[in-house]
C-alpha positions as CSV (number, residue, x, y, z in Angstrom):
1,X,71.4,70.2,107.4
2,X,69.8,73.9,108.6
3,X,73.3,74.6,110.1
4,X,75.5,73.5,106.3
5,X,72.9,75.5,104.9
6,X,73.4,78.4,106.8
7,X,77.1,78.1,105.9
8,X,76.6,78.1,102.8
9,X,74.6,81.1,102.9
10,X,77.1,82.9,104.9
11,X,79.6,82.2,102.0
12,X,77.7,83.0,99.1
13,X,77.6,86.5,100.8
14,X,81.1,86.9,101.2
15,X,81.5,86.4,97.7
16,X,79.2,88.7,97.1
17,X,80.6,91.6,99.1
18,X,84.4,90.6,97.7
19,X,82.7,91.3,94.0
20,X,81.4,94.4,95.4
21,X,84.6,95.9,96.1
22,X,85.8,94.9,93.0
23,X,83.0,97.1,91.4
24,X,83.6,99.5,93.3
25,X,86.9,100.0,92.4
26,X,86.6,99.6,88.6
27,X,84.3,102.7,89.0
28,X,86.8,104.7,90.7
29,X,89.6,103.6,88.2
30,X,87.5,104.3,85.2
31,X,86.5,108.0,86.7
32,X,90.1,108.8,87.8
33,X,90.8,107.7,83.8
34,X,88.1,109.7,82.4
35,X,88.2,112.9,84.4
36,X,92.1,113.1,84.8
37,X,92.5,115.6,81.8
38,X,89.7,118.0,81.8
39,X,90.4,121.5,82.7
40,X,89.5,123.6,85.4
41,X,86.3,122.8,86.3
42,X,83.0,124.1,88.4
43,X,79.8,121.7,89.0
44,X,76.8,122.9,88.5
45,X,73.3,120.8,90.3
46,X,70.4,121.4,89.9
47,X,66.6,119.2,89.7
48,X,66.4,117.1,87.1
49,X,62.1,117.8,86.3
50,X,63.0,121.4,84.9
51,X,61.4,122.0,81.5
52,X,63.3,123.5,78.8
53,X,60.8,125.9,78.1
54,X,61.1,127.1,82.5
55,X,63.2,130.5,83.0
56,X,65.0,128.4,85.5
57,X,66.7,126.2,82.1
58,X,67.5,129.2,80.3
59,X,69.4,131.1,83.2
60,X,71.4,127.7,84.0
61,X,72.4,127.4,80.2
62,X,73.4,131.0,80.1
63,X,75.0,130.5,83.4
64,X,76.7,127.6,82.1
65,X,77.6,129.8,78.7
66,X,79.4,132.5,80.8
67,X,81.3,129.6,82.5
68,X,82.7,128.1,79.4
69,X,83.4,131.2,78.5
70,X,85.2,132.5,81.1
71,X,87.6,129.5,80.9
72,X,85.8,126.8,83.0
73,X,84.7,123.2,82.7
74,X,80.9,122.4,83.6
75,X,80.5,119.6,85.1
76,X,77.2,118.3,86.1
77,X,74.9,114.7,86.7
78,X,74.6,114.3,83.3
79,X,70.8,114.0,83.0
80,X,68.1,116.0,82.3
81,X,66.7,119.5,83.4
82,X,69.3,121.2,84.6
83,X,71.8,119.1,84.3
84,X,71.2,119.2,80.8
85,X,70.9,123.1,80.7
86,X,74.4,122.9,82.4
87,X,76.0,120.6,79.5
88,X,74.3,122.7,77.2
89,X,75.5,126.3,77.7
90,X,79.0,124.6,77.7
91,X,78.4,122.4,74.9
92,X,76.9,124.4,72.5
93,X,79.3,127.6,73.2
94,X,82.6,124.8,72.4
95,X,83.7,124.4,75.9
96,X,84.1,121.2,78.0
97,X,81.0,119.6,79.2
98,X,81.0,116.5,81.7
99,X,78.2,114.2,82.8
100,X,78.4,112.0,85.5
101,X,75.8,109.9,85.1
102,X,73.9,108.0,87.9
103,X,72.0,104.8,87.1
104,X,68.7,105.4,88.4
105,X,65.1,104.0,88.6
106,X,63.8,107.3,87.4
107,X,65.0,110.2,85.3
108,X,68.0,108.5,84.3
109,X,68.4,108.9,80.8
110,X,71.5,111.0,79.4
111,X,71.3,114.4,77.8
112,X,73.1,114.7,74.5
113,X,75.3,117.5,75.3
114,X,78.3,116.2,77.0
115,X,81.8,115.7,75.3
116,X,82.9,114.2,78.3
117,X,81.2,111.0,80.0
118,X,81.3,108.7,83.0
119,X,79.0,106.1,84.6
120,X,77.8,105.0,88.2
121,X,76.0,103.2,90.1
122,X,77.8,104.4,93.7
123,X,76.4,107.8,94.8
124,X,79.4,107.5,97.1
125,X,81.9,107.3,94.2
126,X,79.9,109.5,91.7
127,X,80.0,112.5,95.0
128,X,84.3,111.8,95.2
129,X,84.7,112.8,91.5
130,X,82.9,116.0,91.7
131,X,84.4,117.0,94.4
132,X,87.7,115.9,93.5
133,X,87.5,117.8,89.9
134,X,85.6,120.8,90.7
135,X,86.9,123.9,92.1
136,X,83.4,126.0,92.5
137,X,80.1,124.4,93.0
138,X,76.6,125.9,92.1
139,X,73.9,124.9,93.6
140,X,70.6,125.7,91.7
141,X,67.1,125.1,93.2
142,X,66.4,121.2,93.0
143,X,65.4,118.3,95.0
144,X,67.3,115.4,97.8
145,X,70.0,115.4,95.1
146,X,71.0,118.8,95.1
147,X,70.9,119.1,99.0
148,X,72.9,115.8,99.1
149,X,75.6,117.6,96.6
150,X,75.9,120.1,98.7
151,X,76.1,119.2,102.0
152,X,78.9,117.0,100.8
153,X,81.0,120.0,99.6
154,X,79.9,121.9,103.0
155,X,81.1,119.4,105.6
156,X,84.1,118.6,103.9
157,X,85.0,122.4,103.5
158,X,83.8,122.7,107.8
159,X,85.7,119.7,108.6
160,X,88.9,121.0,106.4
161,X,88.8,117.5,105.2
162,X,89.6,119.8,101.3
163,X,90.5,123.0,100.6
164,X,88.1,125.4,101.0
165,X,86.3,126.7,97.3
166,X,83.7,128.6,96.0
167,X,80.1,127.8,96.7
168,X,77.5,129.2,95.3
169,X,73.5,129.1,95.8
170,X,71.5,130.3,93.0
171,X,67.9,131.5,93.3
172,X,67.3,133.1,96.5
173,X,63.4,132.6,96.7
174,X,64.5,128.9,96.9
175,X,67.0,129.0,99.2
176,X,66.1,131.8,101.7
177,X,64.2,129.3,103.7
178,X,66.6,126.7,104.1
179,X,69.2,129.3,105.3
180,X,66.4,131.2,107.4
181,X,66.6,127.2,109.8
182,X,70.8,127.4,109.2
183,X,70.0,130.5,111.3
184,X,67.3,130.0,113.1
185,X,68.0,126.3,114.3
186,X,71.5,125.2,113.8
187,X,73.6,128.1,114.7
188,X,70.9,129.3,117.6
189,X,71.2,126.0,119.6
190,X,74.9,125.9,118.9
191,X,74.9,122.9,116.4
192,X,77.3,124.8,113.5
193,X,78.7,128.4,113.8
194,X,77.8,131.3,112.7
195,X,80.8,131.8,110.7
196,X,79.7,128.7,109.1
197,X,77.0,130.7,106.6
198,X,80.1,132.0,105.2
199,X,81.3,129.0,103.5
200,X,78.6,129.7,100.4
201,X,77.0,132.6,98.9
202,X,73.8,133.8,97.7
203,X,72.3,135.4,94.7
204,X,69.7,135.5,91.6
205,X,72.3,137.4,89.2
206,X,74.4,135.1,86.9
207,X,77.4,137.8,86.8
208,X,77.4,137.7,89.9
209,X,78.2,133.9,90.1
210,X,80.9,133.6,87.1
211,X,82.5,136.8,88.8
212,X,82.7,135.4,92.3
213,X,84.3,132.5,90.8
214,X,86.6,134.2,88.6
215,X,87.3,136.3,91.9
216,X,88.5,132.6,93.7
217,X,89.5,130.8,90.7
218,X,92.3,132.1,88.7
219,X,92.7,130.1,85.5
């Protein structure tokens, strides 16, 4: 009787992993769908808990301004802070703005300045269309999220697993540290090259960003 009912068990998870896949790839047909006809597009991540009332908001939504300006796409998670800030410079100056909204326990809800939208529940699947539909990232100052973003676009780009593009860090208070242990801990006991710290840039001047990309990303 333990043993049937260990069988049964054992099924009832198989089933359950054969209706995963199917999820999964529902969610990467309905992205493909959604995102197949937006233009040329950067992302922009950032931490959801900025306030619009924080300099930080205002520089990504002027950021984000210059983008749409300029030609580009924003793409971002969809949510608050600056993801929102993102959308909205876009929005609001009649460019395209895309969420890709992540179902989450926390700071989930969508911001209302997105023309373009798609779901997830995958990280995994939500990571594939930004990097399959961007050609720049910015990374703004944020929090697991925004390192995970970008350490997806970094290895990929080391590992020529895509073509390489335009990577940008903005806010060099924030990320002077992080690239301080690049230095000081992965290329000094060998575990990435130094040529490596070449694959992004970094600055506090918003010119500076849309100009780099322009520079990489003729539209």
């Amino acid at each position: 009787m333990i043993q049937r009912s260990k069988q049964y068990l054992i099924d009832d998870l198989s089933i359950q992993e054969s209706w995963r896949l199917f999820k999964i790839m529902s969610e990467i047909v309905d992205g493909f769908e959604n995102l197949s006809d937006i233009g040329p597009a950067v992302s922009v991540f950032g931490s959801a808990r900025v306030k619009p009332e924080d300099k930080l908001y205002q520089q990504t939504e002027e950021l984000s301004k210059k983008l749409s300006e300029a030609g580009y796409s924003v793409i971002t998670g969809g949510g608050p802070g600056l993801m929102e800030a993102g959308n909205k410079g876009a929005f609001e100056n009649g460019g395209e703005s895309i969420g890709l909204h992540i179902h989450l326990p926390m700071e989930q809800h969508n911001n209302p300045y997105m023309n373009v939208k798609s779901e997830f529940r995958y990280f995994f699947i939500r990571k594939l269309m930004f990097i399959k539909y961007a050609m720049a990232y910015v990374a703004l100052p944020g929090g697991y999220g925004t390192l995970d973003e970008l350490s997806e676009a970094l290895v990929l780009i080391q590992t020529h697993r895509i073509k390489p593009f335009p990577i940008v860090l903005f806010g060099v208070d924030f990320w002077s540290g992080l690239i301080d242990w690049f230095k000081n801990q992965m290329v000094t006991n060998g575990f990435c090259n130094e040529e490596d710290l070449d694959l992004f840039m970094v600055t506090d001047d918003i010119d500076v960003v849309v100009n780099h990309i322009k520079k990489h990303v003729i539209i």
